[in-house]
N, C-alpha and C positions, 0 to 999 in steps of 0.2 A: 417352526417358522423362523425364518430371517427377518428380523423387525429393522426397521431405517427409523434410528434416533433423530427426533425431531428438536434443531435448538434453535430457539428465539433471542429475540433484543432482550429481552427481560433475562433470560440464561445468560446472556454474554455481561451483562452490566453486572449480577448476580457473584459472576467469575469474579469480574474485577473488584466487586466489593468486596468479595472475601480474602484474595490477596492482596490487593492494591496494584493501581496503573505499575508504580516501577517495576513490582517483582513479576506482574504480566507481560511488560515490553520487555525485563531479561529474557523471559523465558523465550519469549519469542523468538529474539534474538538468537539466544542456542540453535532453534528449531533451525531457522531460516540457512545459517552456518551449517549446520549436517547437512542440508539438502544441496544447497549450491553445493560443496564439495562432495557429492555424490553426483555432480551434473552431467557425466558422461552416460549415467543409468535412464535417463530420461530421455523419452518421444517428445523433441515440442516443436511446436509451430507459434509463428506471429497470433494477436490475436485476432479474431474475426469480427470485422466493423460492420454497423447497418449505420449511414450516417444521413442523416437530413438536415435540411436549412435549421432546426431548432436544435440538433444534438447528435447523440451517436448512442448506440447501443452496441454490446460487444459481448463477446463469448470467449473466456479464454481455456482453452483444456489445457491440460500436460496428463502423463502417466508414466511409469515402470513397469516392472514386469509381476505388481502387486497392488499398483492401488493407481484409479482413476479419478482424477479431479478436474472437475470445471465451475467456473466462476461466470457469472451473470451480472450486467454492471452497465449501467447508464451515465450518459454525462451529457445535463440538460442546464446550462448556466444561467434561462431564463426562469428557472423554476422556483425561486424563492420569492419570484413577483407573484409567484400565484401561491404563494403559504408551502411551496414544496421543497422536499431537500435537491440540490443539484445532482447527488451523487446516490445513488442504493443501490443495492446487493445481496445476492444469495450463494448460495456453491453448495454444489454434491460432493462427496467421496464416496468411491463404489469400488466393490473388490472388483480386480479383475479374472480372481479364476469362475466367479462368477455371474460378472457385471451386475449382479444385485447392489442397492444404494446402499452404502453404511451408514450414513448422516446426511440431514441435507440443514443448511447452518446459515442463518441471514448473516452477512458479510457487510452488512454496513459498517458499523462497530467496529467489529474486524477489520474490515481494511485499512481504515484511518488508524487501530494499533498497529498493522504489519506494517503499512506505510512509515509510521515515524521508525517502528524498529530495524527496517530494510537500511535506512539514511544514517542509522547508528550503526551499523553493521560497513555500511561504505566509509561514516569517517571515521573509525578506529583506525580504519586502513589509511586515508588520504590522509584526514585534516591533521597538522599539526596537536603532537598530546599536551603542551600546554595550551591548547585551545580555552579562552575563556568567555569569549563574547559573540554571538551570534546575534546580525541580521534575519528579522522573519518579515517576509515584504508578501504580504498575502496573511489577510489575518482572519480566515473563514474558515473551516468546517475542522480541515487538518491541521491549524496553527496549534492549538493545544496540544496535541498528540505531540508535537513536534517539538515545541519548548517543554513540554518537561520529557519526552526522551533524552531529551540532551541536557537538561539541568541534571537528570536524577543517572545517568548513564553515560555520561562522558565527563561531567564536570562542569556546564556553562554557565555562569553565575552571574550574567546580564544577558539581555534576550531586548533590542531593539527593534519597536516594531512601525511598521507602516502600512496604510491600507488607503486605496481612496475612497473607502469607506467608514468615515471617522465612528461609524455605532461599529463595524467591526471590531478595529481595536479597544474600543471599550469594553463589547464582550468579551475577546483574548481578555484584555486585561482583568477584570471580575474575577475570570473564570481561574488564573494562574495564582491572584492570589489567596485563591481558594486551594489549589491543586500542588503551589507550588510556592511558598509562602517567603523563603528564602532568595527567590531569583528576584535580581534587580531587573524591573519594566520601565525602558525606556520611548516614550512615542515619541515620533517621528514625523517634520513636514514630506518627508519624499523617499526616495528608494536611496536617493546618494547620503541622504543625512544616516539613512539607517546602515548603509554599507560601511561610512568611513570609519575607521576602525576594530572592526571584526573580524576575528579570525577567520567564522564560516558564514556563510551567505545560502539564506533558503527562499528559496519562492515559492509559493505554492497559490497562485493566481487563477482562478476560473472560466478568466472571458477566452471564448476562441477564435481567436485572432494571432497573425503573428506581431508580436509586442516586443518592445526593447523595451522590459523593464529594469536589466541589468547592461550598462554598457560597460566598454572597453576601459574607459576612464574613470572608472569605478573601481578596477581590479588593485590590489595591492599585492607585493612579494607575498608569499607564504598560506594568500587567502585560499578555502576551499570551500565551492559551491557546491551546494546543493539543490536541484535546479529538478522539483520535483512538479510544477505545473504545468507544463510541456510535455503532453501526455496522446495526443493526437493529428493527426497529420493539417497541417494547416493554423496550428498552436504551438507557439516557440513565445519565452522570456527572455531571453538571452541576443542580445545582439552578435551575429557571427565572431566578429573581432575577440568575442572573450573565449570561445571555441580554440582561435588561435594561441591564442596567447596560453591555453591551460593542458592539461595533460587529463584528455577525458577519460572516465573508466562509463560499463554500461553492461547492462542487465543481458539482454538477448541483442545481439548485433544485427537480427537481421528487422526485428520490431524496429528497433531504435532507429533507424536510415529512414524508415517510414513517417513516422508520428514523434520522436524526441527533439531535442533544441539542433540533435545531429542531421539533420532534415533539409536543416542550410546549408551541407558540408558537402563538398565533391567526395564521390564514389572510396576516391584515394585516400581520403583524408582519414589519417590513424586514430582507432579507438582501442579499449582491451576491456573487451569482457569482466566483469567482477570474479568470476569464480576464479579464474587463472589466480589473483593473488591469494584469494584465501587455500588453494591448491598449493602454494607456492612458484606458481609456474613465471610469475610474472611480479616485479615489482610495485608497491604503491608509488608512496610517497617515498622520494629521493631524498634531498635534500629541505633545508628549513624555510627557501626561498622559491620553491615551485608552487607553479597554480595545479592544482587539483581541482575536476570538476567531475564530478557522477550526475551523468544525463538517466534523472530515476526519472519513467515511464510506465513502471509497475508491469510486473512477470507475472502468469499462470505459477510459477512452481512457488511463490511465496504465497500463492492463496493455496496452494499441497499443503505448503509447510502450516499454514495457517488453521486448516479442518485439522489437520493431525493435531494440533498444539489444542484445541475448543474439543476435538473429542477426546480427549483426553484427561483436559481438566474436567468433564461434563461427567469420565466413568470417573475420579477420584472421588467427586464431588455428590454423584448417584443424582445429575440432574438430566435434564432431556424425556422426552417422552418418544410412541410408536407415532412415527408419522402417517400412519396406515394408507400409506402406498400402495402395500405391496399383496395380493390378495392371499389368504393363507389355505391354501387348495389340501385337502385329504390327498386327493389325485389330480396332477400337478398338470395333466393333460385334459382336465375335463373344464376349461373355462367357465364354460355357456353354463355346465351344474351347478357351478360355484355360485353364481352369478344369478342364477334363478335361487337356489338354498337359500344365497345369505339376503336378496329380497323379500321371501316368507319368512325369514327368520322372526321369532317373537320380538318386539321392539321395534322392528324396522317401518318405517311411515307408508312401506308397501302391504305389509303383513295384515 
């Protein structure tokens, strides 16, 4: 029998308590890094939206010519007026010379770690390396993940936050200096108080609407955005002008036109793919006075890189169970036997 390992929230929190968030976000980070730079191996596509007046729901696959991955993922911003999270998540990995499941792995958890490790994996490249201060203007589900991937994996040792939700940044704050005891938390009245002065600039804001949470007059020499809540068509943070004025990089080019802050941008308007630099194909960060900005909208092949990164610590670690999917047949063509057998089976509430 081919069993499909089943891993829960409790596996994934499990994971991180026995390494710790940093050395999970590195590893991440490695993972994410192989893959983009194997990106010419990969079938992808945009992902696919079901979108209604309260949300969107979406389905992202990618694959090679070895493993199958798709992620399941909602985005519902009115969902915490009714006790629920905005954002959850599941994903399969399945072989492809079989298309039998290998894992199937709730992605909540998950994503919020690939997410901040994706944004560290962009500004090693953009932001300036003496980076010390970072802007977090959105201080909900992902803020955490995001202040300490970059306290504990780039170096950022103040983390300005704002929210116009002042119990947000209380919770960020609680929560950081539990997680991250050393970073300096500063709050913030507004988005320009928390801008001025930071090297990098993160958003990660929920409402879907298009928003100028970041304007033009915000921007300073050398600043690099991070411009992560801008994730669906008709959802932009970024005021066009900062578009102009920056040197974008960006996950999959042809998502990104649809649903990123790139969405305001004529057809012409120049972006570069992330993998090209970490390929070498393409340069980052120029000089010590360019704007950099990484329009993250999140990719299918970081929730690839993601199941491979959880099944893996899942086999070191000997957790996961048989998700029993998958029926375990004598004779692999007799269905209807199977199915009648394992109802009279001893046990069975038909039996």
């Amino acid at each position: 029998m081919t069993a499909t390992t089943l891993l829960t929230t409790t596996d994934i929190a499990r994971i991180v308590a026995v390494h710790g968030l940093p050395a999970v976000l590195s590893r991440m980070v490695d993972y994410l890094e192989a893959d983009y730079r194997r990106w010419q191996a990969f079938e992808k596509t945009p992902r696919l939206a079901s979108h209604s007046p309260v949300g969107v729901i979406e389905l992202m696959p990618i694959c090679d010519d070895r493993e199958y991955s798709f992620k399941y993922v909602n985005g519902h911003p009115g969902n915490p007026a009714r006790g629920l999270s905005t954002v959850v998540a599941f994903g399969v990995l399945a072989d492809v010379a079989t298309g039998y499941p290998a894992v199937v792995s709730e992605l909540t958890l998950t994503t919020a770690i690939r997410t901040a490790a994706t944004s560290v994996m962009a500004a090693r490249l953009l932001a300036r390396a003496e980076s010390k201060v970072m802007a977090l203007v959105g201080n909900g589900a992902q803020s955490e993940f995001q202040a300490n991937a970059f306290h504990h994996l780039l170096g950022i040792e103040e983390v300005r936050l704002f929210d116009v939700d002042p119990a947000a940044t209380e919770k960020l704050a609680v929560n950081l200096a539990l997680s991250a005891p050393a970073l300096r938390v500063v709050r913030c009245a507004g988005a320009a108080e928390a801008a001025a002065g930071a090297d990098i600039v993160t958003t990660a804001t929920a409402d879907k609407t298009n928003a100028t949470i970041i304007s033009a007059d915000m921007i300073a020499p050398g600043m690099h955005l991070n411009a992560v809540g801008g994730d669906c068509p008709g959802k932009t943070e970024l005021e066009a002008a900062v578009l102009e004025r920056a040197s974008v990089f960006v996950e999959f080019e042809p998502q990104s036109r649809i649903e990123g802050e790139l969405q305001q941008m004529p057809a012409e308007f120049q972006v570069c793919e992330l993998w090209r630099v970490l390929a070498g194909e393409a340069a980052g960060r120029r000089d010590a006075a360019e704007v950099t900005l990484f329009d993250s909208v999140g990719f299918a092949l970081e929730d690839y890189a993601s199941l491979r990164l959880m099944r893996d610590y899942a086999r070191e670690l000997g957790m996961g169970r048989d998700a029993g999917l998958i029926p375990d047949m004598a004779d692999p063509k007799n269905l209807f036997g199977y199915m009648t057998a394992t109802a009279a089976a001893p046990g069975s509430k038909a039996a």
